[in-house]
C-alpha positions as CSV (number, residue, x, y, z in Angstrom):
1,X,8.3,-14.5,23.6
2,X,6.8,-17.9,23.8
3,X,3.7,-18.5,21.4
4,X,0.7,-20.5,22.3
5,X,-0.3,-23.9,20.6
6,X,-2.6,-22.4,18.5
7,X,-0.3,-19.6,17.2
8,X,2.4,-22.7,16.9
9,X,-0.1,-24.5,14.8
10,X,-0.5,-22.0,12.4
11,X,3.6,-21.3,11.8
12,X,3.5,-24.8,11.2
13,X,0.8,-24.8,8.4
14,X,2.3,-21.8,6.6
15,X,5.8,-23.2,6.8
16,X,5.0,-26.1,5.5
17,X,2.9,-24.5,2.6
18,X,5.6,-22.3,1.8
19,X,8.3,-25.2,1.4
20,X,5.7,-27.6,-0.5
21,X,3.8,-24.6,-3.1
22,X,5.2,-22.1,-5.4
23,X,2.8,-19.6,-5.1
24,X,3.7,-18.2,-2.1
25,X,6.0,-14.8,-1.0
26,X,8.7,-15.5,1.4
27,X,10.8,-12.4,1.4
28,X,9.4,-9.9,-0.6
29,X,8.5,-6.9,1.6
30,X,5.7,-5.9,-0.9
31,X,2.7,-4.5,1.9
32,X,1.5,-1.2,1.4
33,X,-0.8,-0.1,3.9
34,X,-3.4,-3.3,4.4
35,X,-2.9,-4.8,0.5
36,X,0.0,-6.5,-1.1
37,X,1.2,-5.2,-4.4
38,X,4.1,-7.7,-5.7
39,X,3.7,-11.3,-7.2
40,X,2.9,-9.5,-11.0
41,X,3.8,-12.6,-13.1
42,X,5.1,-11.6,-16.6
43,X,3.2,-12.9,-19.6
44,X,0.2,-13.7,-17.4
45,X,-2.5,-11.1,-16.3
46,X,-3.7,-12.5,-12.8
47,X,-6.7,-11.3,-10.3
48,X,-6.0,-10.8,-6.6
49,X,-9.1,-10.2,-4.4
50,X,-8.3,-8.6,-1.3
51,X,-10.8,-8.1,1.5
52,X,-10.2,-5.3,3.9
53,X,-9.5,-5.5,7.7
54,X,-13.0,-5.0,8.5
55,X,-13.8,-7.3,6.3
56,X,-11.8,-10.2,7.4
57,X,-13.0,-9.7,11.3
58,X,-16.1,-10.2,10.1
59,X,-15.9,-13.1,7.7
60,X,-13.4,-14.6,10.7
61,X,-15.4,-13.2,13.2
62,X,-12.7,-11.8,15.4
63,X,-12.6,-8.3,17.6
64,X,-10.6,-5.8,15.2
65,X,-10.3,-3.3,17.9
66,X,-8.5,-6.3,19.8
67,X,-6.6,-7.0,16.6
68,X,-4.9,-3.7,16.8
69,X,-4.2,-3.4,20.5
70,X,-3.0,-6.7,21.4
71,X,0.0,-8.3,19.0
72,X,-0.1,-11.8,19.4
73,X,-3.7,-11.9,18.6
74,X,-2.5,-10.0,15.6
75,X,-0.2,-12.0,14.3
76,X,-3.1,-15.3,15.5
77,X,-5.5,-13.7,13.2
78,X,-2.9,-12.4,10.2
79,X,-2.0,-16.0,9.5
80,X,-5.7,-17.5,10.1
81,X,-6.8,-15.4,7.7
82,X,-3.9,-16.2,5.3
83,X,-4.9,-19.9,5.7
84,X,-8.1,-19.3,5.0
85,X,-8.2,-17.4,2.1
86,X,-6.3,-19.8,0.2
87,X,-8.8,-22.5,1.5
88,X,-11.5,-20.1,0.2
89,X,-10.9,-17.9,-1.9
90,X,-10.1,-19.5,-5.6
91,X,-7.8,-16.7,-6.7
92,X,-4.3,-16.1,-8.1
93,X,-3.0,-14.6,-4.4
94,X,-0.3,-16.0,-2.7
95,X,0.2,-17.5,0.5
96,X,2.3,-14.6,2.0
97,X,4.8,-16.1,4.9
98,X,6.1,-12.9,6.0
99,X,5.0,-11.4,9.0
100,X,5.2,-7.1,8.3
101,X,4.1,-5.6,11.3
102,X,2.5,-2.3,12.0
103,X,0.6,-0.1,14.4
104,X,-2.6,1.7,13.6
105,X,-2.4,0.6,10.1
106,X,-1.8,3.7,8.1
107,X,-1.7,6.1,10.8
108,X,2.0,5.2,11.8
109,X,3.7,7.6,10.0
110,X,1.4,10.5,11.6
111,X,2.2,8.9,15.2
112,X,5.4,9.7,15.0
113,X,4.7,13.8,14.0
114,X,2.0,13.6,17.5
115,X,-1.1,13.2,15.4
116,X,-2.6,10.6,17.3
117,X,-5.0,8.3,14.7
118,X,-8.8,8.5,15.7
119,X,-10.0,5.1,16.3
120,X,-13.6,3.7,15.0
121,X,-14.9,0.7,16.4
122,X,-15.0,-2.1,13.9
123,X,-13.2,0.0,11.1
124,X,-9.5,0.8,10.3
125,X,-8.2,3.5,12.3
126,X,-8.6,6.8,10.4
127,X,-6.1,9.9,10.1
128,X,-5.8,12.6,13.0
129,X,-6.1,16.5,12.7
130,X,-3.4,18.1,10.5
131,X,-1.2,19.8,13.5
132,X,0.6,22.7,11.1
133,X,-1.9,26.1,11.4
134,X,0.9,28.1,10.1
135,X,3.7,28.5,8.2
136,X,5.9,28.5,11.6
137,X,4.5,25.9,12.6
138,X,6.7,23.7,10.6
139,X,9.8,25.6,11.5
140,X,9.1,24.2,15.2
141,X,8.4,20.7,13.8
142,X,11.3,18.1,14.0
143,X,11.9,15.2,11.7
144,X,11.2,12.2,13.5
145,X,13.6,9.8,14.9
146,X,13.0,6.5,13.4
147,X,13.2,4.4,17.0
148,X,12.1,7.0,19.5
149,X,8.9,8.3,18.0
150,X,5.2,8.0,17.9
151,X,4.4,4.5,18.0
152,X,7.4,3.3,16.9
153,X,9.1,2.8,20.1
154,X,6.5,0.3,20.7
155,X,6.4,-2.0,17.0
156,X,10.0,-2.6,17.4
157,X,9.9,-4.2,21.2
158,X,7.4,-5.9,19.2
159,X,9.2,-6.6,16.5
160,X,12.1,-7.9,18.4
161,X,9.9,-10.2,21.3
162,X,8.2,-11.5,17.7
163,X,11.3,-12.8,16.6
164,X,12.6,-14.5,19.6
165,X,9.5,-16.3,19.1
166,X,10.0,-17.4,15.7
167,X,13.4,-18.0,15.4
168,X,13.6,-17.7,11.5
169,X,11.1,-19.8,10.9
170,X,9.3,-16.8,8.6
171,X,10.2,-13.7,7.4
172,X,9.2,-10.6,10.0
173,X,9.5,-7.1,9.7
174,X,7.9,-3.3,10.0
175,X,6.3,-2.6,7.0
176,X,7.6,0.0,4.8
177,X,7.0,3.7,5.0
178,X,3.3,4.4,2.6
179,X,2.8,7.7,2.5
180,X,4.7,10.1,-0.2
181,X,5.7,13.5,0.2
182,X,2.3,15.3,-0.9
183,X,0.3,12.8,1.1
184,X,2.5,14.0,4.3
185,X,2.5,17.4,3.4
186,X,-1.6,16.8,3.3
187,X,-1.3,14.9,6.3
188,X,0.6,17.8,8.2
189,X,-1.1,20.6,6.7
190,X,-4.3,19.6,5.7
191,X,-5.8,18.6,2.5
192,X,-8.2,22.0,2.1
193,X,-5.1,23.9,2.8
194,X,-2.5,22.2,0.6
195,X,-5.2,22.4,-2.5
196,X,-5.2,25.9,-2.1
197,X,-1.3,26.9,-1.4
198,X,-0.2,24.8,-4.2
199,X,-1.6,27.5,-6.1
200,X,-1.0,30.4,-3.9
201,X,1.5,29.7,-2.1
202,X,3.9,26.9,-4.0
203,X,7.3,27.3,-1.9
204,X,5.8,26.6,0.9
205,X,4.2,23.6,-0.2
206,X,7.6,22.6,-1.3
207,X,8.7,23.2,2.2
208,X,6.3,20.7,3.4
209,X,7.9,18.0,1.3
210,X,11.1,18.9,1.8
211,X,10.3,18.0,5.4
212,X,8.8,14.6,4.2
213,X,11.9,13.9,2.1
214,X,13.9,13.7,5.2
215,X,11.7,12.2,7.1
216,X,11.5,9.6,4.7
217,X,15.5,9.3,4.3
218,X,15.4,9.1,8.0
219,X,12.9,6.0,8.0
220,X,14.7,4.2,5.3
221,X,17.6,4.4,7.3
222,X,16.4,3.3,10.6
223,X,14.6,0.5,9.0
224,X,18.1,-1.0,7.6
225,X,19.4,-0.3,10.5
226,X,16.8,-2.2,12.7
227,X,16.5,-5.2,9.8
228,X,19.9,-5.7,8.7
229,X,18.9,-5.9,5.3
230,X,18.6,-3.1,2.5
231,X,15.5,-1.1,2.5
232,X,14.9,-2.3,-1.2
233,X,11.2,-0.5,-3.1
234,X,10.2,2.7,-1.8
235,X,6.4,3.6,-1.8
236,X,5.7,6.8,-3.1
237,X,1.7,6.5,-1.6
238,X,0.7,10.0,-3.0
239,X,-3.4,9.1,-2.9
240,X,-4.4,13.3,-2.8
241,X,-2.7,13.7,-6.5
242,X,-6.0,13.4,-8.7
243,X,-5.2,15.8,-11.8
244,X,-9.0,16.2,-12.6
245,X,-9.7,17.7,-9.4
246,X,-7.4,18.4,-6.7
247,X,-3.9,18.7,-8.4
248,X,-3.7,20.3,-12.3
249,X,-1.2,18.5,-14.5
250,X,0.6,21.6,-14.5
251,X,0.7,22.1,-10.9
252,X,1.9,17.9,-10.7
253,X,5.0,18.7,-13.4
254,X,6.2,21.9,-11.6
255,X,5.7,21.2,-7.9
256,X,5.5,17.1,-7.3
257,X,7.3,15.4,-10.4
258,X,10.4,17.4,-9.3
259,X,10.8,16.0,-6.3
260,X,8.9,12.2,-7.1
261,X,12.0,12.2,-9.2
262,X,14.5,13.2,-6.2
263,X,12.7,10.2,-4.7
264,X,13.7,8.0,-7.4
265,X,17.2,9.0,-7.6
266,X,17.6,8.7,-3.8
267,X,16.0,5.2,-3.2
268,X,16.9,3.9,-6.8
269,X,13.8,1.3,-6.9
270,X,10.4,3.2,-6.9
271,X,6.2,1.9,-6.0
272,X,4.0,5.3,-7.5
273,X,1.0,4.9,-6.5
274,X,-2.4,7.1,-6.0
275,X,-6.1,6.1,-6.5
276,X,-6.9,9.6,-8.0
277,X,-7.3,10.1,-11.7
278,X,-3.6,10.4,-13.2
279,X,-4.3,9.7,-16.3
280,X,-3.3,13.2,-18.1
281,X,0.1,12.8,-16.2
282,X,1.1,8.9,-17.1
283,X,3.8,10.4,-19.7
284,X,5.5,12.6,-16.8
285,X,5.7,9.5,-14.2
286,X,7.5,7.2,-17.1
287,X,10.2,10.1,-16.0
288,X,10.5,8.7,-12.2
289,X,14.1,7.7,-12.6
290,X,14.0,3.6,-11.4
291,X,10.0,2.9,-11.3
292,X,9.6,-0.6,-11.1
293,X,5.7,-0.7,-10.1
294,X,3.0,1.4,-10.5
295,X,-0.7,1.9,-9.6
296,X,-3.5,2.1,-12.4
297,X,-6.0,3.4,-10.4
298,X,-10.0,3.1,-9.9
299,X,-10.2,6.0,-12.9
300,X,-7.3,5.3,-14.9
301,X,-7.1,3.7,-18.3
302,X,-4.4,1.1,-18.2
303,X,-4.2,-0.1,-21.9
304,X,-3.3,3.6,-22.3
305,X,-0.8,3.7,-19.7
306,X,0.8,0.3,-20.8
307,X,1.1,2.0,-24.3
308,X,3.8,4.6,-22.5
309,X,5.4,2.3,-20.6
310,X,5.7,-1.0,-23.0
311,X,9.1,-2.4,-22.6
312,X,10.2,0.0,-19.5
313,X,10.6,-3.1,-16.8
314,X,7.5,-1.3,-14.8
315,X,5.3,-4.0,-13.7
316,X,0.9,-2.5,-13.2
317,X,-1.6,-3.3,-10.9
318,X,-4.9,-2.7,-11.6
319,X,-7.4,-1.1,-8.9
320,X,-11.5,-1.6,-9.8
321,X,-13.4,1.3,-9.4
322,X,-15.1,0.3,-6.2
323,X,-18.2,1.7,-6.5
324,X,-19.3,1.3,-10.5
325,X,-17.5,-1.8,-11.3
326,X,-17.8,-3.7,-7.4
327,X,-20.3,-2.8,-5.4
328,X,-22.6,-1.2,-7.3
329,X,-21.7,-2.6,-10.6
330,X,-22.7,-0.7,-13.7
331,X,-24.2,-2.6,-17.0
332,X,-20.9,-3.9,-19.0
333,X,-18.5,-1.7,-16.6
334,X,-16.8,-5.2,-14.8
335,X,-16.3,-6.0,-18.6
336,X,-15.1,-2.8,-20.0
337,X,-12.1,-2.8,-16.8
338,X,-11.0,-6.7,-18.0
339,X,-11.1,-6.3,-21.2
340,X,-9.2,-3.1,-20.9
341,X,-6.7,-4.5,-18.7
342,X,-6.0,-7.9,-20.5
343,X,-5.3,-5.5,-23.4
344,X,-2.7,-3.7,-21.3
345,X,-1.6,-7.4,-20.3
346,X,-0.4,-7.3,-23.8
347,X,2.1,-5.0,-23.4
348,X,3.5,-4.8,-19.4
349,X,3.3,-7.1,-16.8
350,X,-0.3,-6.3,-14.9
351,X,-2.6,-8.1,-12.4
352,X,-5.6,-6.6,-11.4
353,X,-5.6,-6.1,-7.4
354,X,-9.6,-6.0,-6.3
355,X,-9.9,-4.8,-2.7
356,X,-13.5,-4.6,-1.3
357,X,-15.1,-5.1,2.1
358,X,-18.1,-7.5,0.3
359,X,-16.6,-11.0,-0.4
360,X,-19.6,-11.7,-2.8
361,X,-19.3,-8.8,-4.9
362,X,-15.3,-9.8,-5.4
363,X,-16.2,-13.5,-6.2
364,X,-18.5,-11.8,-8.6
365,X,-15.9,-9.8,-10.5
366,X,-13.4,-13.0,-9.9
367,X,-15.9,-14.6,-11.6
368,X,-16.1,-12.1,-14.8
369,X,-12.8,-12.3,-14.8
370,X,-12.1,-15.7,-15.1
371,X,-15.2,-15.7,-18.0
372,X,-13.6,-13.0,-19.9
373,X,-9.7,-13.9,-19.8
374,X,-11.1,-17.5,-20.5
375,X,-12.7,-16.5,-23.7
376,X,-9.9,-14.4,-25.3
């Protein structure tokens, strides 16, 4: 594949920032779903603000439909915008020089079952309709084959015209599997539906994960296979565990925590994440055999957390509540989260990771956060 000047310009700048700066990411296949989760620096709480997709077409004033259509134009607009937030943006992110490719952002996975993603103009492409009605409907379902299904087929002749084109000038890739096993079973099955069988109808909610479990072993291994490299942290992306509403701590230790830790014992270096309230269940993750980073989500109290898992080696980031402490800020709440996390800071190794489509509103909690870690 041969680039155009303009994509040739930008290698150039990002090459040369990533041999001249030390905040940058050169090979550390850290992207889950449209944020980046590594660069945690011990000893240091840091701030990370993250616009989303639709976000960044707008601030760059690009086509996002066009963005996730037509690759080259992806990959022109991924580096623009990587440029440019460091021009811009006076945060602690780094200049990422790796290149890890997808299609349909989040919707991948579900491509490769034949749940096709629905796409919305000017927004991120959002989940199909769960394709399992009943029970025997997942009998007739097979695991997916890594290179010959959903869209799949179609990232890696990407992947592989990509880099011919940038003969190892950066680091390129498919992103890493996001979903975990209850998010696939939702995904399959339906969220209504899960909610309900995991009380009624357990085993077969097990089923469903089973299934996920080897579709996952099956991705990890077609993704070393395609790379050449080992598959390294696993994302357990589990976003429909909330234990205040949809999952009971009880329901999490019998029926997911059993199998969160086959995860761990299989893949042997472990991401937990979920933006739902886990608070009541921090004590049963800290038993995820080799967790190495974990979420503290919009709801979650991560001085709390910290004080389980103080000198584990498991590395935090911090999600803002988007609505009461980003863009609809509630009186002291922006405080309360900082102050909260720079106490956790004292303990593990956090940053706080602010993703929001209003640039303003995550200058503004930059901002606070600079004010706040400034004065302590």
């Amino acid at each position: 594949m041969v680039f155009n000047d303009r994509i040739e310009a930008l290698i150039e700048q990002v090459v040369k920032v990533l041999d001249t700066e030390d905040n940058v990411i050169r090979d550390e296949f850290t992207r889950f779903n449209t944020i980046y989760v590594g660069n945690i620096q011990p000893g240091r709480v840091t701030f990370e603000l993250q616009l989303t997709l639709p976000a960044i077409a707008q601030e760059l004033g690009y086509d996002l439909g066009r963005f996730f259509q037509d690759r080259l134009f992806n990959f022109e607009k991924t580096l623009e915008y990587r440029l440019w937030h460091r021009e811009h943006i006076p945060d602690d992110s780094p200049l990422i020089g790796i290149y890890e490719m997808d299609y349909a952002c989040h919707s991948l996975e579900y491509s490769m079952f034949g749940i096709q993603p629905q796409w919305l103009e000017g927004e991120n492409p959002a989940y199909g309709k769960p394709i399992l009605h009943q029970r025997e409907d997942l009998q007739r379902l097979k695991v997916p084959d890594f290179f010959q299904d959903g869209f799949m087929p179609r990232l890696i002749e990407d992947y592989y015209q990509v880099r011919e084109g940038l003969q190892g000038r950066l680091a390129l890739g498919i992103r890493k599997s996001v979903q975990g096993p209850f998010q696939v079973a939702t995904g399959l099955r339906g969220q209504e539906n899960v909610f309900m069988e995991e009380l009624t109808d357990p085993d077969f909610v097990l089923e469903l994960m089973e299934f996920a479990f080897q579709f996952h072993q099956n991705w990890v291994q077609g993704w070393e296979k395609l790379h050449g490299r080992s598959y390294g942290m696993f994302n357990i992306g589990d976003d429909d565990i909330d234990t205040r509403f949809t999952v009971p701590p009880r329901v999490f230790r019998k029926l997911i925590l059993p199998m969160h830790v086959r995860y761990g014992e299989t893949f042997e270096s472990i991401h937990w994440h979920s933006c739902g309230d886990t608070n009541n269940v921090f004590q049963d993750i800290a038993t995820v055999p080799h967790l190495k980073l974990l979420e503290i989500g919009p709801k979650d109290d991560a001085y709390a957390a910290a004080q389980i898992f103080a000198r584990s080696g498991v590395s935090f980031y911090k999600c803002p509540d988007p609505v009461s402490e980003i863009e609809q800020a509630q009186p002291k709440a922006q405080e309360a989260m900082i102050e909260n996390v720079l106490k956790a800071g004292e303990l593990v190794p956090i940053k706080i990771l602010c993703e929001t489509a209003s640039l303003d509103k995550g200058l503004i909690l930059l901002q606070k956060f600079r004010e706040t870690s400034g004065a302590r």
